[in-house]
DOZA-226451 format. One record per atom (N, C-alpha, C): x, y, z. Coordinates in steps of 0.2 Angstrom, whole numbers, padded with zeros to 4 digits, always signed. Example, Ala and Ser with C-alpha at 12.3 -4.5 7.8 and 13.67 -1.06 7.14 Angstrom:
<paros>
+0066-0028+0039
+0062-0022+0039
+0066-0016+0039
+0064-0011+0035
+0068-0005+0036
+0064+0000+0039
</paros>
This chain:
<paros>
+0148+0244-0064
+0153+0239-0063
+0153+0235-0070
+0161+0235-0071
+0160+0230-0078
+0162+0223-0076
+0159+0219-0078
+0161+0212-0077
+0167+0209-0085
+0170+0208-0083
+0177+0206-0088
+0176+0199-0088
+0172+0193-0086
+0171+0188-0086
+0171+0186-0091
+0171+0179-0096
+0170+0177-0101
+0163+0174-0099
+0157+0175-0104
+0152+0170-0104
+0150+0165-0102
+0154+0158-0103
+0153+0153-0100
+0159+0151-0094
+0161+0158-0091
+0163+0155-0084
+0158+0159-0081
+0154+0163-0082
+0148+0168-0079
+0142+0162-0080
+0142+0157-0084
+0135+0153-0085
+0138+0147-0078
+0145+0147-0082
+0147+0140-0075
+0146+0141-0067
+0147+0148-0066
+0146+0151-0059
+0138+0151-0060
+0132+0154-0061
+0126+0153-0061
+0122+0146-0060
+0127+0140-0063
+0125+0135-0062
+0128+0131-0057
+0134+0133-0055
+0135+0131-0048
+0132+0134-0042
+0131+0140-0041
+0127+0143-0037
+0118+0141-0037
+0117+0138-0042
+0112+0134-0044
+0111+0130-0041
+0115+0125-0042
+0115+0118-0037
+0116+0120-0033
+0121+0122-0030
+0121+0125-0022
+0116+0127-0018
+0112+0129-0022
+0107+0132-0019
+0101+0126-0021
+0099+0123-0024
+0096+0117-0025
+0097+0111-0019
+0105+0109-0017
+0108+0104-0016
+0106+0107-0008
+0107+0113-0006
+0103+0115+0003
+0097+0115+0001
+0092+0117-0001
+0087+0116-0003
+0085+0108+0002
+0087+0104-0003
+0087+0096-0002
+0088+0094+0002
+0095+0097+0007
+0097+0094+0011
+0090+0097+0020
+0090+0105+0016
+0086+0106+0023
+0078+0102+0025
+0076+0100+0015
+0071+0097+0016
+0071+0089+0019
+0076+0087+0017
+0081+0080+0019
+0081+0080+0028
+0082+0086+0031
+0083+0086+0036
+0077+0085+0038
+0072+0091+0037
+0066+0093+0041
+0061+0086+0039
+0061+0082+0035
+0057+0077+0034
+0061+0072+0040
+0067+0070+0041
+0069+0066+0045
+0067+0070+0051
+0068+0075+0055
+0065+0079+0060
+0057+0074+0060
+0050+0076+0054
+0047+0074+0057
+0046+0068+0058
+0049+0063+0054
+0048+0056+0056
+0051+0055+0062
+0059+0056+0065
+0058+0057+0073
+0054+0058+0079
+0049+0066+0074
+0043+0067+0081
+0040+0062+0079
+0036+0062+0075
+0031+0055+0074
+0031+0050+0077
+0040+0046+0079
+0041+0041+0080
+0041+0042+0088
+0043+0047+0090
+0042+0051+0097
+0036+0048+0100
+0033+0051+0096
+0026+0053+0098
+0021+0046+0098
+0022+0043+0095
+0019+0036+0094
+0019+0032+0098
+0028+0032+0101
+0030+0029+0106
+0028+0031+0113
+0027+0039+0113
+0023+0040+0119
+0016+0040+0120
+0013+0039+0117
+0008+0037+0115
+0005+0031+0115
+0011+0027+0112
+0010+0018+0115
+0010+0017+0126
+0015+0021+0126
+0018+0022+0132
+0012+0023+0137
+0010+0027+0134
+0003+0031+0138
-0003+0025+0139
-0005+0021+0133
-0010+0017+0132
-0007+0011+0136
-0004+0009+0137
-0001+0005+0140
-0005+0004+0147
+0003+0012+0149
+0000+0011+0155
-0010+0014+0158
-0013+0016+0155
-0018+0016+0156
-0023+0010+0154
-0019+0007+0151
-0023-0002+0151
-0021-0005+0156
-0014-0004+0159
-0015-0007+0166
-0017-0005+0171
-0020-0001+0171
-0025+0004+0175
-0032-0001+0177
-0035+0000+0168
-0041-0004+0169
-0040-0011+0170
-0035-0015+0168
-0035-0020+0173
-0035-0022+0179
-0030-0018+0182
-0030-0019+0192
-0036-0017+0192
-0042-0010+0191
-0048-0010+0193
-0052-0014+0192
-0051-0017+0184
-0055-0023+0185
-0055-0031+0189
-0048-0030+0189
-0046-0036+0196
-0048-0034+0201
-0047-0027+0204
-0051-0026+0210
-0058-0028+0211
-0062-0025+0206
-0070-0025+0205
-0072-0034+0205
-0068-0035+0202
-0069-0043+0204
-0067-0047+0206
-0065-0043+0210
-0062-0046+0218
-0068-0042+0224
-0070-0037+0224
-0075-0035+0227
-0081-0038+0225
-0085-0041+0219
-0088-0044+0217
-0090-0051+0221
-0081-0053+0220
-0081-0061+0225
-0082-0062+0232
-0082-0054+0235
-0081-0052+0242
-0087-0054+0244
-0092-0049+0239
-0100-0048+0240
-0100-0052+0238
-0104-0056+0234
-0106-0063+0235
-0105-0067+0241
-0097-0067+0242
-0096-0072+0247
-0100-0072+0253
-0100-0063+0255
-0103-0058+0260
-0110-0061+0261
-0114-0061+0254
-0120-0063+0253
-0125-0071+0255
-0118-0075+0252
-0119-0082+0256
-0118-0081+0264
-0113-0079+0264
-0114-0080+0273
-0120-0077+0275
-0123-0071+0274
-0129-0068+0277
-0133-0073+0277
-0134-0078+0270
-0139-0080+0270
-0139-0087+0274
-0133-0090+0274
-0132-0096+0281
-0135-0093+0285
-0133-0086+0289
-0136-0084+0296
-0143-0082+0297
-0144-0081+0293
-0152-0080+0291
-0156-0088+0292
-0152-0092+0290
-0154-0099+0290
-0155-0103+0296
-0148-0101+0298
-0147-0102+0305
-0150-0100+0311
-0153-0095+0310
-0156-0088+0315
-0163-0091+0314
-0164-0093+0310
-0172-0094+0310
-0173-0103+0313
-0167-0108+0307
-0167-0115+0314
-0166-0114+0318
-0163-0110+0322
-0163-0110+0329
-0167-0106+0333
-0172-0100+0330
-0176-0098+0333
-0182-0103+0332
-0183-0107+0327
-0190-0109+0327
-0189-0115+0332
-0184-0120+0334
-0182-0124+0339
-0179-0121+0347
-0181-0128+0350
-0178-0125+0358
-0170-0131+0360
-0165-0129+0356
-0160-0133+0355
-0158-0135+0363
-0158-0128+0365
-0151-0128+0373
-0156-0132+0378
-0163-0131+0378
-0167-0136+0382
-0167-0143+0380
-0167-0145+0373
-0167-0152+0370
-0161-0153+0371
-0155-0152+0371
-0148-0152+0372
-0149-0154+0380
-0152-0151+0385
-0150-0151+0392
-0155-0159+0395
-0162-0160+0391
-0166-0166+0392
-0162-0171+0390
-0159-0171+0383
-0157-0177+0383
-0150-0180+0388
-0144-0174+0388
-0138-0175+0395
-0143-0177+0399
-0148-0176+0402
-0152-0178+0409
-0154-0186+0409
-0156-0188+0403
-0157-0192+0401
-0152-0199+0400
-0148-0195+0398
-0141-0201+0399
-0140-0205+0403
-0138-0212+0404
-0136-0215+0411
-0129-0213+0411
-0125-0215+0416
-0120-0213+0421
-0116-0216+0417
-0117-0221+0416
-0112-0227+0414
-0111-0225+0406
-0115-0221+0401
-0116-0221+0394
-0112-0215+0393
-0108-0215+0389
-0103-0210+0388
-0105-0208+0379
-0107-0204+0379
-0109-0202+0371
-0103-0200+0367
-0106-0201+0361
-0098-0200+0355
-0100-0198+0349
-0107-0199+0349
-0111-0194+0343
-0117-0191+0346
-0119-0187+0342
-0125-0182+0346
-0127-0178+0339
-0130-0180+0331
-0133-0177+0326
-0138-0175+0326
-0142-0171+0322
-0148-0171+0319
-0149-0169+0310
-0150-0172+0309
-0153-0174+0301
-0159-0171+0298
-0159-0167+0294
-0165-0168+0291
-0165-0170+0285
-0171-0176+0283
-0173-0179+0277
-0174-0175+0274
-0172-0170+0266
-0174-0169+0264
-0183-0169+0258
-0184-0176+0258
-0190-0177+0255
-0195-0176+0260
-0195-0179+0266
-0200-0178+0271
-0200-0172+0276
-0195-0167+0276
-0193-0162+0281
-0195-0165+0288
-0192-0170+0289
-0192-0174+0295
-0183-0174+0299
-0185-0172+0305
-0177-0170+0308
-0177-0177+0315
-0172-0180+0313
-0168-0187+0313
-0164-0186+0319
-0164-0188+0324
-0159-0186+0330
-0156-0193+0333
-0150-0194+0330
-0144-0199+0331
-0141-0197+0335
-0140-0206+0340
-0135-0204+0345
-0132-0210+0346
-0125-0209+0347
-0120-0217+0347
-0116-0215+0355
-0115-0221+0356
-0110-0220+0361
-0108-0225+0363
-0105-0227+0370
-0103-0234+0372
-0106-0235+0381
-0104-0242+0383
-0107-0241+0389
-0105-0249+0391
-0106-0250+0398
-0103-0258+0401
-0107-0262+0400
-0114-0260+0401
-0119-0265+0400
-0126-0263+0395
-0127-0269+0393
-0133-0267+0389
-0141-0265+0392
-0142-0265+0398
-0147-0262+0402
-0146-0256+0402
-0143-0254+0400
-0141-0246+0398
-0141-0242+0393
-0142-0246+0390
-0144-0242+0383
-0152-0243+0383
-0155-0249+0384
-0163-0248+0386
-0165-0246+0387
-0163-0243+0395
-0163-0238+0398
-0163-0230+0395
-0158-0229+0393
-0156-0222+0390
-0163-0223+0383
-0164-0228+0381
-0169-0227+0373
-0175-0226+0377
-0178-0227+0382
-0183-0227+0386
-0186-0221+0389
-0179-0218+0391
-0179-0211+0396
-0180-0206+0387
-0177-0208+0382
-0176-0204+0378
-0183-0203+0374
-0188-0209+0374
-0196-0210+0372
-0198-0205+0376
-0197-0202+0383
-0200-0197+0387
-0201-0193+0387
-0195-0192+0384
-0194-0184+0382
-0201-0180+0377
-0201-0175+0378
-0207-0171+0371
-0208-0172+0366
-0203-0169+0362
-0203-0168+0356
-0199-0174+0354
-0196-0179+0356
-0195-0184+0353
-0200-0191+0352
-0202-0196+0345
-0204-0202+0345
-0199-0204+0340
-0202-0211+0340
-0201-0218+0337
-0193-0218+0340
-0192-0218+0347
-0186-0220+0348
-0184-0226+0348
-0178-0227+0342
-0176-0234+0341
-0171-0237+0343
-0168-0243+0344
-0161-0245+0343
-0159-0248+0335
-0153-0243+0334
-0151-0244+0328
-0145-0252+0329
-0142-0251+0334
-0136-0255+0331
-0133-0254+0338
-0131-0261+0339
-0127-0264+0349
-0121-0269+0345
-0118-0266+0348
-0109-0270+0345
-0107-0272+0351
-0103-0277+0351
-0100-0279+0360
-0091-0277+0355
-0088-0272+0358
-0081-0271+0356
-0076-0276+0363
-0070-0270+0360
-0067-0274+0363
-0067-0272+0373
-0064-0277+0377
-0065-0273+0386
-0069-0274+0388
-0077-0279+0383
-0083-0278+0385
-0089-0273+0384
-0085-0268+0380
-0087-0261+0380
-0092-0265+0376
-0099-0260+0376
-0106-0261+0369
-0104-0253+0365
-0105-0253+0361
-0106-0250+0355
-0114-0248+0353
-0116-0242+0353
-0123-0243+0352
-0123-0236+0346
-0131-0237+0344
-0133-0230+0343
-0140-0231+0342
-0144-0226+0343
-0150-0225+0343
-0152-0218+0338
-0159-0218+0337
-0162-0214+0332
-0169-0214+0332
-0170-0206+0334
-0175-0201+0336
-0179-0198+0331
-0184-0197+0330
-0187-0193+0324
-0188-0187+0331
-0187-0180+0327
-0187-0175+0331
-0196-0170+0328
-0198-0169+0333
-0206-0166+0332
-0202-0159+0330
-0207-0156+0327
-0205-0149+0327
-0208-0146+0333
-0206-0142+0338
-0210-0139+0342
-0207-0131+0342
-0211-0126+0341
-0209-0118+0339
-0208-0115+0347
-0203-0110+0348
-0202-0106+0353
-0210-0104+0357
-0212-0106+0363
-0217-0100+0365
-0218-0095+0369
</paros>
């Protein structure tokens, strides 16, 4: 085959086919670069996505666990009141003390406090008692009956108030003996 072309329309066809072929060249790597900066950006974002939620993860677990943590504890202190409890009440005879002193009351004396206290510095247990009543023979009486008892001394009168109606106002206070279950 004879080409009849003139030279420099055969050099101008080789160098438009040149570019052309240069200028996809460019355009495919132009494309395939922007491709991967899309996946990258994809991917980062899932990525973020993912870490995210997996950070909210460990913070509810760790809100849970310390939330469990405040549970036990809590759990802890109360055993330890009951333990506390379990053992003031076993090494006392409350419901018999409780039953001497009602026996003890007069008729007339209507009680309206009934405490017991312990001093911390002396481990001395305090047994206060207030109430009202018509006559002052009555409270004498009640601190006398209340000397009788076992485990209580130094039974004193704290305080006689005449209110209003005639009513007195009293209180009295016990130092309580330790005496253990037998």
């Amino acid at each position: 085959m004879l080409n009849l072309l003139p030279p420099e329309i055969k050099q101008r066809q080789r160098t438009k086919s040149l570019f052309y072929s240069l200028t996809s060249i460019y355009v495919i790597i132009l494309v395939l670069l922007g491709l991967g900066v899309a996946g990258l950006t994809t991917w980062k974002f899932v990525l973020q996505t993912e870490i995210s939620s997996k950070q909210s993860r460990v913070d509810q677990l760790s809100s849970q666990r310390q939330g469990k943590k405040e549970v036990i504890a809590q759990a802890a202190f109360i055993e330890d009141r009951m333990k506390v409890a379990k053992q003031f009440q076993e090494s006392r005879q409350w419901e018999t003390m409780l039953n001497t002193v009602a026996e003890a009351t007069p008729v007339d004396v209507e009680l309206t406090k009934l405490a017991l206290t312990t001093a911390e510095s002396t481990k001395t247990l305090t047994l206060s008692v207030a109430g009202t009543t018509n006559n002052r023979r009555s409270i004498v009486l009640f601190r006398d009956k209340l000397a009788t008892i076992e485990n209580l001394s130094t039974v004193a009168i704290q305080s006689i108030t005449e209110g209003p109606d005639r009513q007195f106002i009293f209180s009295l206070e016990a130092t309580y003996k330790d005496a253990k279950k037998s």
